[in-house]
N, C-alpha and C positions, 0 to 999 in steps of 0.2 A: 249798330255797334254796341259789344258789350264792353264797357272795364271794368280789369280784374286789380284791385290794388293788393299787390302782395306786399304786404307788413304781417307784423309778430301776431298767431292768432289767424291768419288765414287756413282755413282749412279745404282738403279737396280731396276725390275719391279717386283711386286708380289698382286696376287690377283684384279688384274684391277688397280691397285696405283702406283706410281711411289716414288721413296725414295732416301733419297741422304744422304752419310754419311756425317756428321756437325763437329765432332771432337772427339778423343779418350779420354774419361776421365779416361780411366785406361788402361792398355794391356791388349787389345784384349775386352775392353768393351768402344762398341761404343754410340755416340748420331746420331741419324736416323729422319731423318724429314718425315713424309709423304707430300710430294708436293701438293697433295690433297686436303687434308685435314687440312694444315698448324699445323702440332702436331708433339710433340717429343716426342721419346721412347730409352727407352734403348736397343739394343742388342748384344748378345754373339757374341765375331767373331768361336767362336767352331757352335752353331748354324745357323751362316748365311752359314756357310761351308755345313752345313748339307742340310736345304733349297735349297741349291745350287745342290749337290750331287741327292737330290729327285725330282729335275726339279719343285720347288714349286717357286723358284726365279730364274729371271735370269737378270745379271750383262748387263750394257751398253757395248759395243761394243765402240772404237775409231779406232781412224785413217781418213785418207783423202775423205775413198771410202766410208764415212756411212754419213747420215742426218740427221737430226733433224725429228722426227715421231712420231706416235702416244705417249700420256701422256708428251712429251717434253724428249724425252730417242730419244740416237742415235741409227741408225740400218742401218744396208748394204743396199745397194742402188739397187741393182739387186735381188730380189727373187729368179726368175727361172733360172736356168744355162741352162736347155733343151729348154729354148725360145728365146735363142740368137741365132744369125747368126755363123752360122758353123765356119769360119774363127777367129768369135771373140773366139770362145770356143777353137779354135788350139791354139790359141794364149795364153789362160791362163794355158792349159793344157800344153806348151813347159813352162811356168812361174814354176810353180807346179813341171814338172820335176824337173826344175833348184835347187830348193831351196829346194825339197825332203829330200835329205843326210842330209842337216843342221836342218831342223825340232824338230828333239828329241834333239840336240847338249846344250840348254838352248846361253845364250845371255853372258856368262861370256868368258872371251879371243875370242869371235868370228869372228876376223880380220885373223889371220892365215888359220884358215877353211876356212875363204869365200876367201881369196887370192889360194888355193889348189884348191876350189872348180871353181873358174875363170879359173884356168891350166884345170882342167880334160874338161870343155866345149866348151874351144877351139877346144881340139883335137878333140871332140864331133861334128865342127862344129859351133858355138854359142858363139859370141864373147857379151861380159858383162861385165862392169866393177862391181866393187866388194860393190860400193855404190848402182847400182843398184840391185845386188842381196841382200843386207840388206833391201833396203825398200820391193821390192817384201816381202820378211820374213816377214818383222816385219807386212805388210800388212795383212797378211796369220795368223801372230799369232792371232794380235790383234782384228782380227774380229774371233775369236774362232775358227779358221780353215776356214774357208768359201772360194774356189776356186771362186769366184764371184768376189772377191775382186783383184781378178788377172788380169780380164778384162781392156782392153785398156780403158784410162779415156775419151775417145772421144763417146764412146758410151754410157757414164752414163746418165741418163737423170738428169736435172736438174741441174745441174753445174755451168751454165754460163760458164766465161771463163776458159783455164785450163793454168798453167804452161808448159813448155816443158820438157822433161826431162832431158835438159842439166840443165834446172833453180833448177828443184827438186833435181839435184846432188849437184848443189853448193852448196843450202842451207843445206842439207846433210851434206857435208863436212866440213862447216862452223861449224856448231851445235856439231858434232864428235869429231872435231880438236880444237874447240877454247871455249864452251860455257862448253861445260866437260870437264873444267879444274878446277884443285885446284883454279886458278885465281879469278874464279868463276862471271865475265865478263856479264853485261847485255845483257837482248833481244835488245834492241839497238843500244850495240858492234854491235852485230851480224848481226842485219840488216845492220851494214854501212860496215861490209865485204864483205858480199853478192853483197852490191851496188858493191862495188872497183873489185870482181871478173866479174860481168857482164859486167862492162865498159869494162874491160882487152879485155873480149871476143867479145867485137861490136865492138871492133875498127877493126875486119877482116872481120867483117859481113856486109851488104848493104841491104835494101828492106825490106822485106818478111823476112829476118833471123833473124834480129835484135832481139835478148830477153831483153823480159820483164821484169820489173824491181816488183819484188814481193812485197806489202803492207808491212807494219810493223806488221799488227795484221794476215798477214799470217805468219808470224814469229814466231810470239809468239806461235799461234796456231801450227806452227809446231813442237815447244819446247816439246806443253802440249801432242802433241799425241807423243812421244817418253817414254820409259818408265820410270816413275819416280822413280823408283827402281836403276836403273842404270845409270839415270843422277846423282842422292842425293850420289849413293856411286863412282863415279867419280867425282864430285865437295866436296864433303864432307867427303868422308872415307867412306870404307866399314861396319866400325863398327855403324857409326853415321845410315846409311841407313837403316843396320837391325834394329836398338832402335827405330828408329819413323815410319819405313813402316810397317817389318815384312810382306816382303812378301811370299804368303800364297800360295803354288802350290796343286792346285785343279785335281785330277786326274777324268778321263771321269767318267760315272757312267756305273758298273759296271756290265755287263748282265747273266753272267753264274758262278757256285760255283765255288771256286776257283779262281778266273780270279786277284782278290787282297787279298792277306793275310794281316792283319796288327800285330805288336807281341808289345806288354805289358809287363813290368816288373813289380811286384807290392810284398815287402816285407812284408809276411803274420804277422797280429798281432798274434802272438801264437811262445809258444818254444817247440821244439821237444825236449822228451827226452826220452832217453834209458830204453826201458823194461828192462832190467836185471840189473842194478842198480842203477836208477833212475838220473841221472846226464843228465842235459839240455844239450842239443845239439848245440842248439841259433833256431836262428828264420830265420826259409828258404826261397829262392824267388821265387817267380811262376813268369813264363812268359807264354802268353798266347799267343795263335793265331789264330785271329779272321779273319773266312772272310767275308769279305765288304758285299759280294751278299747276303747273307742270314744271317748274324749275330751273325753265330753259332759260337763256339770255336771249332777249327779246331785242334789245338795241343795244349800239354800243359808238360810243363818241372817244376821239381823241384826241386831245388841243394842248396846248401849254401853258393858257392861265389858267387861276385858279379852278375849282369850283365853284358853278353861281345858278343862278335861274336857267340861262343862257343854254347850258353844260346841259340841266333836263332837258331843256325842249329842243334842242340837236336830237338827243339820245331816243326823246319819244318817237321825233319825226323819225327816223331809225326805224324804229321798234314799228311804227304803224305800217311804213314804207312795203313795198313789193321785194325780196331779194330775187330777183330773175338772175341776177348778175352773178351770182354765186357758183352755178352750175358753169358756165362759163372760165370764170377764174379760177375755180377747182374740180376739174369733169371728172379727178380721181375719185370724188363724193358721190354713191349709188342712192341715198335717201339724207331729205332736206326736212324731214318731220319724221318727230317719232324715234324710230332709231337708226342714230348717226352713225354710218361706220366706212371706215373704206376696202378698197378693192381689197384681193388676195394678193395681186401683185404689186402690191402698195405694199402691205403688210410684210410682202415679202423679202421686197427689198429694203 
């Protein structure tokens, strides 16, 4: 699963154009610039979802390991995985191991996971501390999964210089411990901890060890690739987070029937009432279930309480069920998949 947090600043590519969202004038209705073409348009975040899902759009990529590329949209820096040197690809494929387990886990409490998941690699062999195995993650997420991004940053082209990775931890830690706070503490702060934690650490270093003292706008820059969902509800609250990101988890698209159900509740306009002595019933609720792959209504439940747990698992048993009984109670129906239609003299009457 990737999420795509649409807030101010998200950018995505569609149709040869590149586009950038400008600001929310309503939930979930955004202002969209074309880059391009210097224009502004309104759109749905239900349709940019969708776009999204039909491979008609697709979102910038962040993080460390991606560049600036074609339209001005960032993208992974390594293409091919099968055109790398054998040793670099062991190398991301032991990363990829590591940080497997924690993949599907989402990024909420994920300090206790990766401290367990540090114990189980030792034993393994693979000694890691637990900052590096978040950025590997969050590396791994943020480029939509891409094992490329796992690659040692020594062989990325185009770089220039790089951090070490004792430097990428500090500021890590820094960022973690002091900038994701209620305090809510400038970029800055933060650069001037970083400074005071490197000193700490050259004062046992000499030559060739000495680390680098990282820029202020690598700073910041490393604030903005962190995910802004879960800096705003650790500096802010969790509630404040949802009201201005509302972030939006985007599931893969979907290849075979069945593969995503989605289920609907929807209180029918109409009252049922009793043949035998005509007294309303009330107004009942359908829930539906649809699947993603093909569209269809996969099950379908209908009762008169609420909606609850209860309502899906009717609806799924439904959806899983055999309909044999269809053909039966409608022989006017010539096909039960695919495409639904009926007789001519159905139609014609």
């Amino acid at each position: 699963m990737k999420t795509v947090t649409l807030t101010k600043g998200t950018r995505f590519k569609k149709e040869g154009s590149a586009f950038e969202i400008m600001k929310e004038l309503l939930p979930g209705q955004f202002v969209v610039k074309n880059l391009m073409e210097n224009k502004e348009v309104m759109m749905d975040q239900t349709d940019l979802i969708s776009l999204y899902e039909r491979g008609v759009i697709m979102f910038e990529v962040t993080g460390p390991s991606t560049e600036i590329m074609e339209l001005g949209l960032r993208e992974n820096r390594i293409i091919d995985f099968s055109m790398l040197p054998e040793n670099q690809k062991e190398i991301a494929r032991r990363r990829y191991s590591a940080i497997l387990p924690l993949v599907g886990q989402g990024r909420k409490h994920l300090q206790p996971k990766l401290e367990q998941r540090v114990t189980d690699l030792k034993l393994e062999g693979l000694d890691v501390e637990p900052l590096t195995l978040r950025r590997w993650l969050y590396l791994f997420l943020d480029s939509g999964q891409d094992i490329t991004t796992l690659v040692p940053n020594t062989l990325q082209r185009g770089t220039g210089s790089r951090l070490s990775t004792t430097v990428e931890d500090i500021i890590d830690h820094c960022i973690d411990t002091k900038y994701a706070k209620r305090e809510r503490i400038t970029a800055k702060d933060i650069h001037n901890s970083v400074m005071v934690e490197i000193d700490k650490k050259n004062k046992f270093r000499k030559g060739a060890d000495i680390l680098d003292i990282p820029s202020y706008n690598t700073i910041t820059r490393r604030i903005k690739e962190k995910d802004p969902y879960e800096m705003m509800a650790r500096r802010e609250g969790e509630k404040h987070a949802f009201d201005k990101l509302g972030s939006v988890a985007v599931l893969q698209r979907t290849k075979l029937p069945y593969d995503v159900l989605e289920f609907d509740h929807t209180k029918l306009d109409l009252f049922v009432v009793n043949d035998e002595n005509g007294l309303p019933l009330g107004r009942p609720w359908l829930t539906l279930g649809v699947d993603k792959a093909t569209g269809a209504i996969s099950g379908i439940y209908v009762a008169f309480h609420a909606p609850s747990f209860v309502s899906v698992l009717k609806c799924l048993q439904h959806a899983l069920m055999p309909k044999t009984y269809v053909k039966e109670i409608y022989p006017e129906i010539k096909k039960q998949m695919g495409d639904v239609r009926r007789s001519e003299s159905t139609e014609d009457g």
